[in-house]
C-alpha positions as CSV (number, residue, x, y, z in Angstrom):
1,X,-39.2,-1.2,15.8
2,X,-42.2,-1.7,13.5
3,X,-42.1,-1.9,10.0
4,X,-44.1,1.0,9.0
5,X,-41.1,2.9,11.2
6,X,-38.4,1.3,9.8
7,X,-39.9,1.9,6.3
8,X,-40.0,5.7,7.1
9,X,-36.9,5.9,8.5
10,X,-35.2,4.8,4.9
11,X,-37.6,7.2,2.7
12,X,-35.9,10.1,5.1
13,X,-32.8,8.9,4.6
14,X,-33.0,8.3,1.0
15,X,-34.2,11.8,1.0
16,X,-31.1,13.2,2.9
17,X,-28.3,11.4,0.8
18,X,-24.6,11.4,2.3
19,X,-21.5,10.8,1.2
20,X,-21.7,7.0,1.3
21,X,-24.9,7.0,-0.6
22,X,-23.0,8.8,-4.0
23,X,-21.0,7.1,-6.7
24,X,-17.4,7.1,-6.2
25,X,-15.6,9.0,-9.5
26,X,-13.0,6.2,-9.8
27,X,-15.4,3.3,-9.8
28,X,-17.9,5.0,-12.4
29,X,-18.0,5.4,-16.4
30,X,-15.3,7.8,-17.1
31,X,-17.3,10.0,-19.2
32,X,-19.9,9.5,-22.0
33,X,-19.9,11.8,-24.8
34,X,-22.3,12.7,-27.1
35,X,-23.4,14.8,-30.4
36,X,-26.2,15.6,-32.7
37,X,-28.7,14.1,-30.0
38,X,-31.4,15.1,-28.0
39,X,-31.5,14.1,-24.6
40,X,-34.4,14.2,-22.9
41,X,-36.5,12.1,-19.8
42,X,-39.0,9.6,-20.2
43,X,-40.9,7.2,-18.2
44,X,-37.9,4.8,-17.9
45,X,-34.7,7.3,-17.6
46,X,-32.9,9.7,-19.7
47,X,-32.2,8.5,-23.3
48,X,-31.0,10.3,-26.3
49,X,-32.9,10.6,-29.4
50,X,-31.2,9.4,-32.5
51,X,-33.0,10.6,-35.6
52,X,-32.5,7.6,-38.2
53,X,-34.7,8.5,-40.8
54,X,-37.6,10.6,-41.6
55,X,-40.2,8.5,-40.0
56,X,-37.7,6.8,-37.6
57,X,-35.9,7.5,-34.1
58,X,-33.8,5.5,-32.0
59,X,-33.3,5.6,-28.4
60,X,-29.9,4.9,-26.0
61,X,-30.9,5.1,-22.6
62,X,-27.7,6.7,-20.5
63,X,-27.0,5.1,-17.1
64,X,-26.8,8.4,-15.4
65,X,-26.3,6.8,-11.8
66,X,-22.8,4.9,-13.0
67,X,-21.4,8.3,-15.1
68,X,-19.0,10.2,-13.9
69,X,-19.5,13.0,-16.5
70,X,-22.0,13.3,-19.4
71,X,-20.0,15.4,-22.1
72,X,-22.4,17.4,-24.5
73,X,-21.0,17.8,-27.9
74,X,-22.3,20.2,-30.8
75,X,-26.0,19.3,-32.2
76,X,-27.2,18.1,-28.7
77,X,-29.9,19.5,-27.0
78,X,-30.9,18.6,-23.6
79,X,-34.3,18.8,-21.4
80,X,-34.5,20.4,-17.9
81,X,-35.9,17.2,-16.6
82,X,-33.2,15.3,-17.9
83,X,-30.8,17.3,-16.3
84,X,-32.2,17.1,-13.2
85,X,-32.2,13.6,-13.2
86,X,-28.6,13.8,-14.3
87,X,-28.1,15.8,-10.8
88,X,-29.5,14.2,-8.9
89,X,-27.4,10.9,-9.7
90,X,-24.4,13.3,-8.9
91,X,-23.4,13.0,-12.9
92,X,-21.2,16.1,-14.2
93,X,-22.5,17.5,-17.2
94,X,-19.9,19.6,-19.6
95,X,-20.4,21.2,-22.8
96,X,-17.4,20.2,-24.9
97,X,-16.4,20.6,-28.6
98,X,-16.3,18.1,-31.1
99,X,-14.8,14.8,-30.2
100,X,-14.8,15.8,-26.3
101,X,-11.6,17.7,-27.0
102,X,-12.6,21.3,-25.5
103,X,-14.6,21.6,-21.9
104,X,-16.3,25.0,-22.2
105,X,-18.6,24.7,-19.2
106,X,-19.7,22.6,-16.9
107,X,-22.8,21.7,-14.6
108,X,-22.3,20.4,-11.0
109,X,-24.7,18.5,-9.5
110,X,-25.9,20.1,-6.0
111,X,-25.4,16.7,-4.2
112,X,-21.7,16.7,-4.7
113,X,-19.3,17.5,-1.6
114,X,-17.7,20.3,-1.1
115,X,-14.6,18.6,0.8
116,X,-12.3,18.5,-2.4
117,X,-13.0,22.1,-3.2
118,X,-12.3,23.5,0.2
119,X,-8.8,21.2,0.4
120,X,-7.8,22.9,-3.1
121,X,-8.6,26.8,-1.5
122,X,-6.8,26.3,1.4
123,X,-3.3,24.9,-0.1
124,X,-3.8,27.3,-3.0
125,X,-4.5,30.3,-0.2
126,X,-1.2,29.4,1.9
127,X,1.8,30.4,0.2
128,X,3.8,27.6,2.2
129,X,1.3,25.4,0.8
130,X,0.6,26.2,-2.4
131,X,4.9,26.3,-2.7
132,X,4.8,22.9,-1.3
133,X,1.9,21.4,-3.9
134,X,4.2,22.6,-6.6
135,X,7.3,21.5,-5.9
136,X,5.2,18.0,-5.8
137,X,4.0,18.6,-9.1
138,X,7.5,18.5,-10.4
139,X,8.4,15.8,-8.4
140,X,5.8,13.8,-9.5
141,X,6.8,14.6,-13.1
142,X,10.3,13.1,-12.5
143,X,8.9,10.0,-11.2
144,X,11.3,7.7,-9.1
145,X,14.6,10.0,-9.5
146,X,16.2,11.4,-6.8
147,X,15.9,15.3,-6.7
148,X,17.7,17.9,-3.6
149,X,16.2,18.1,-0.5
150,X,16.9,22.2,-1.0
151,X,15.9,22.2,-4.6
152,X,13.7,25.4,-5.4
153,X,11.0,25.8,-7.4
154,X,13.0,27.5,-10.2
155,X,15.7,25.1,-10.2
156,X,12.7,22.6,-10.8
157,X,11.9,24.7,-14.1
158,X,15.1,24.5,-15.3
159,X,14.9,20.8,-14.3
160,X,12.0,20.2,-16.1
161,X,12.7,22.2,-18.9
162,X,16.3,19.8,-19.9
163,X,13.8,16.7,-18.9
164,X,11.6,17.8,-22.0
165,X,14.4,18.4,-24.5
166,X,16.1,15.2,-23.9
167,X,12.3,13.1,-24.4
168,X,12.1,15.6,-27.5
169,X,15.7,14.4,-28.7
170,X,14.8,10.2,-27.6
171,X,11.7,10.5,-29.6
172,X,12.7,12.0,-32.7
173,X,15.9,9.1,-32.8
174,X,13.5,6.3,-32.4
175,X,11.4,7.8,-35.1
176,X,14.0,8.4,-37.3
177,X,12.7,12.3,-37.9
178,X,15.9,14.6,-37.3
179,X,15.8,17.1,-34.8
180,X,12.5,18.1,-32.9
181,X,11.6,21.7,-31.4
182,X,8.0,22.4,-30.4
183,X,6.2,24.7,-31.7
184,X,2.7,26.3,-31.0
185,X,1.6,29.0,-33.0
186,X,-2.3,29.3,-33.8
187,X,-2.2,31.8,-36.2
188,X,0.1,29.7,-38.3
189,X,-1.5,26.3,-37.7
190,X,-1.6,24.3,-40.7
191,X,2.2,25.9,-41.5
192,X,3.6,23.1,-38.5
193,X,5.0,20.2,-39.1
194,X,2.6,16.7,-37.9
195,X,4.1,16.3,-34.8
196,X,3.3,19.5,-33.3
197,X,0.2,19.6,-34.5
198,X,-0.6,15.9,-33.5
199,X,0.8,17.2,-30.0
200,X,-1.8,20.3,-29.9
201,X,-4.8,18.1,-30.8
202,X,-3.6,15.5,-28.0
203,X,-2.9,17.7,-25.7
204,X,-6.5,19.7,-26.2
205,X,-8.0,16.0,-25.7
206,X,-5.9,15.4,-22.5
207,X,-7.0,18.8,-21.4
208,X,-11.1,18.2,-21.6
209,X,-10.6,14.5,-19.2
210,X,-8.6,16.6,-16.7
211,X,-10.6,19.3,-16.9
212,X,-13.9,16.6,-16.7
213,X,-12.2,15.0,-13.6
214,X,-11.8,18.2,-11.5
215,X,-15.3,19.0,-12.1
216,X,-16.2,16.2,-11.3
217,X,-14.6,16.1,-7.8
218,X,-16.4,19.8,-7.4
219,X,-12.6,21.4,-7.8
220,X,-11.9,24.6,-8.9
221,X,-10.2,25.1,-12.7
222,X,-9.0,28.1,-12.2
223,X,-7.3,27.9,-9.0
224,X,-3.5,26.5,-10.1
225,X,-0.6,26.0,-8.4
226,X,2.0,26.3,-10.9
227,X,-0.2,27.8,-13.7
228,X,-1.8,31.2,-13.0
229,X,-4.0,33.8,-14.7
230,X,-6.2,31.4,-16.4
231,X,-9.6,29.8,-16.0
232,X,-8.1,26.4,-17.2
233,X,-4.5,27.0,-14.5
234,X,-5.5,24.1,-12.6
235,X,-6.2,22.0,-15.7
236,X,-2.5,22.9,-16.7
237,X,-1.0,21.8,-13.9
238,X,-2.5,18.3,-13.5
239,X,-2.2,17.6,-17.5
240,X,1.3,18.2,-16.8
241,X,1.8,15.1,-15.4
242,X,0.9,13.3,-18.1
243,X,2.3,14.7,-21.1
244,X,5.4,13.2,-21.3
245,X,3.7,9.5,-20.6
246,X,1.0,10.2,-23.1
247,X,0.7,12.6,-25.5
248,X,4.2,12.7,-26.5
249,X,5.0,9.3,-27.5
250,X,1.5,9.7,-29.2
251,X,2.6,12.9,-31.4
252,X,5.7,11.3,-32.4
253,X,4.4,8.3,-33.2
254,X,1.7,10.6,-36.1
255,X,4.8,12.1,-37.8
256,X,3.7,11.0,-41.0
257,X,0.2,10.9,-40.7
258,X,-1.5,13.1,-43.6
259,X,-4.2,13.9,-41.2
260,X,-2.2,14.2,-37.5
261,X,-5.1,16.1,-35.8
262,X,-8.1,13.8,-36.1
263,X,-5.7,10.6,-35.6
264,X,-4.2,12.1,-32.7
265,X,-7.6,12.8,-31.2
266,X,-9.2,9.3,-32.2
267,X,-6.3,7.7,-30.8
268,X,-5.9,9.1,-27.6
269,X,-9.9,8.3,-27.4
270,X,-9.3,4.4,-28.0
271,X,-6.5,4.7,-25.6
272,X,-8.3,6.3,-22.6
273,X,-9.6,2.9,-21.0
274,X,-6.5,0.9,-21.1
275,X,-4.8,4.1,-19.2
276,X,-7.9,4.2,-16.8
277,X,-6.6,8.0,-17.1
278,X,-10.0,9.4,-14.5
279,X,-9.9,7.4,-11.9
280,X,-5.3,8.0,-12.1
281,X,-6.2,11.8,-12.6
282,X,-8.5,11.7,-9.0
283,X,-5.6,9.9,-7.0
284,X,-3.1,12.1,-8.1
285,X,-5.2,15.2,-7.2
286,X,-5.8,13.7,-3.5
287,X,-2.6,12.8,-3.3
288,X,-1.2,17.1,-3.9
289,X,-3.9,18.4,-2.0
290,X,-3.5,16.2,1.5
291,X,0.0,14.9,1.4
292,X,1.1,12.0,3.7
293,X,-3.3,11.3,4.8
294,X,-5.2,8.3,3.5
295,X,-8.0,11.3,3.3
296,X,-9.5,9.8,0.2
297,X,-12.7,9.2,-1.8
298,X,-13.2,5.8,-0.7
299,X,-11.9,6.4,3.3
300,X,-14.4,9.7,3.4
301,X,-17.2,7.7,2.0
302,X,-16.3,4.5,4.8
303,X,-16.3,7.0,7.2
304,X,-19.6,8.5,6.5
305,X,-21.1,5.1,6.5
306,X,-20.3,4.2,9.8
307,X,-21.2,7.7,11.0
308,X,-24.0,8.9,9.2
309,X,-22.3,11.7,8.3
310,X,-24.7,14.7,6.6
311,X,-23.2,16.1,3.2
312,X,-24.1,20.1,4.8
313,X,-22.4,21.4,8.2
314,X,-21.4,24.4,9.7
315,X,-18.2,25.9,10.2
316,X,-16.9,27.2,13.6
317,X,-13.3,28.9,14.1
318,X,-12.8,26.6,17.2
319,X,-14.5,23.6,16.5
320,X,-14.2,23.3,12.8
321,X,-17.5,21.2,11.7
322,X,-20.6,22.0,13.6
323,X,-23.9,19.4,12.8
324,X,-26.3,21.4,10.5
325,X,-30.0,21.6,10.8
326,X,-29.8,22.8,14.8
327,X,-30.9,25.4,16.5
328,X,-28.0,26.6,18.8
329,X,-30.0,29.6,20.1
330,X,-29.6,29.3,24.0
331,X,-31.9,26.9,25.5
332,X,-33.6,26.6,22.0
333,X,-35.3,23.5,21.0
């Protein structure tokens, strides 16, 4: 094969990227958030414009193609070319509130696979199997104990609700604070006590990376297995497995902080990298939605390698994946 070939056999393919050719979520940058920026392209890359002075700007150059996510915080502005730069390095972009704490939206990248997606709609659309993924939740939540073979799903809330009130009573001993009942009541907000509104603000955090993590996997927010009836149901459900490991001993541990929401917030920030939360968040999620299969990122992406695998197919009743780009008419070329 000559080299002019072989040279324009790798633009084609670098044009037609598959699933081997994009970053894996759990290898890349959690998430990078920023505020009171503009982003915009340049010559080099995509950088955000920090205004220092009257006659001076800055400029932090983002590494697009090892982000997960690029959170946009209030006071940024961003340029379409910068965004499409940002897609085409498969990097999530979601408008979030201050400190990253609230996902309001979010912009997928066209490159990213569909196979996550379809996975979640299917369980969800089975009522066997959406039982089945959230009886696992709850399981998951009680980590190594031993739970009925016949247990139902509203023994499991029952189950789960005793689990909380005795972590609620186990907290409030070792921090010496009487006892505990949690409270959420937003029109009342600064009438709680610290560690219910430490828990809030922690729990608004934990719910941005979850819901940062299932876009970034191309999943579906609102589709929930345990949660319903919300836009964020699926965010519930996988936050749920955390809470109890994170969040809580977090609140309790802010019940005499004069300022419980911005502490519990910075904290669970500076905490995020020692719990490699992401990368935990997209395991977990593979593990409900294909139970018992090593169908992960890493194994699809080996797969496509050795196969050559195109990101777009067809789908066929029968067959199931059909190559795309053919022409099936009879006898057609």
């Amino acid at each position: 094969m000559s080299a002019q070939k072989r040279g324009g056999d790798a633009r084609r393919r670098l044009a037609a990227p598959t699933l081997a050719m994009l970053p894996r979520v759990a290898d890349s940058l959690s998430f990078l958030y920023l505020d009171m920026v503009r982003v915009v392209q340049d010559d080099t890359g995509v950088c955000a414009q920090i205004q220092v002075g009257d006659n001076r700007t800055d400029l932090v150059y983002i590494p697009t193609a090892a982000l997960s996510c690029l959170l946009l915080g209030p006071g940024v502005s961003i340029t379409a070319p910068a965004l499409t730069t940002l897609a085409r390095h498969g990097t999530s972009v979601v408008c979030v509130g201050a400190g990253g704490v609230r996902a309001y939206a979010g912009i997928l990248p066209d490159s990213l696979t569909t196979h996550w997606l379809e996975q979640q709609v299917a369980a969800w659309a089975d009522p066997a199997r959406r039982l089945t993924v959230a009886i696992r939740m709850y399981e998951m939540r009680f980590g190594d104990a031993e739970l009925p073979d016949t247990v139902s799903l509203e023994q499991l809330r029952g189950m789960e609700g005793q689990r909380m009130k005795a972590l609620y009573k186990i907290l409030a001993q070792q921090h010496g604070i009487g006892r505990f009942r949690r409270n959420y009541h937003p029109n009342q907000w600064h009438a709680q006590d610290p560690v219910n509104l430490a828990l809030s603000a922690a729990n608004t955090s934990l719910y941005g990376i979850v819901h940062t993590g299932l876009l970034a996997l191309g999943l579906s927010p609102a589709l929930g297995f345990v949660h319903a009836g919300t836009q964020h149901a699926f965010v519930y459900d996988i936050a749920d497995l955390y809470k109890a490991e994170i969040t809580l001993p977090l609140a309790f541990a802010l019940h005499e902080s004069s300022n419980p929401e911005q502490e519990a917030r910075r904290r669970f920030r500076e905490n995020l990298q020692l719990l490699r939360l992401l990368p935990r968040i997209v395991r977990d999620v593979q593990a409900l939605l294909t139970p018992g299969t090593s169908d992960t990122v890493s194994d699809t992406e080996e797969r496509s390698e050795r196969c050559d695998v195109e990101m777009v197919h067809l789908w066929d009743p029968k067959t199931g994946v059909l190559p795309a780009g053919v022409n099936y008419a009879s006898g057609g070329a």
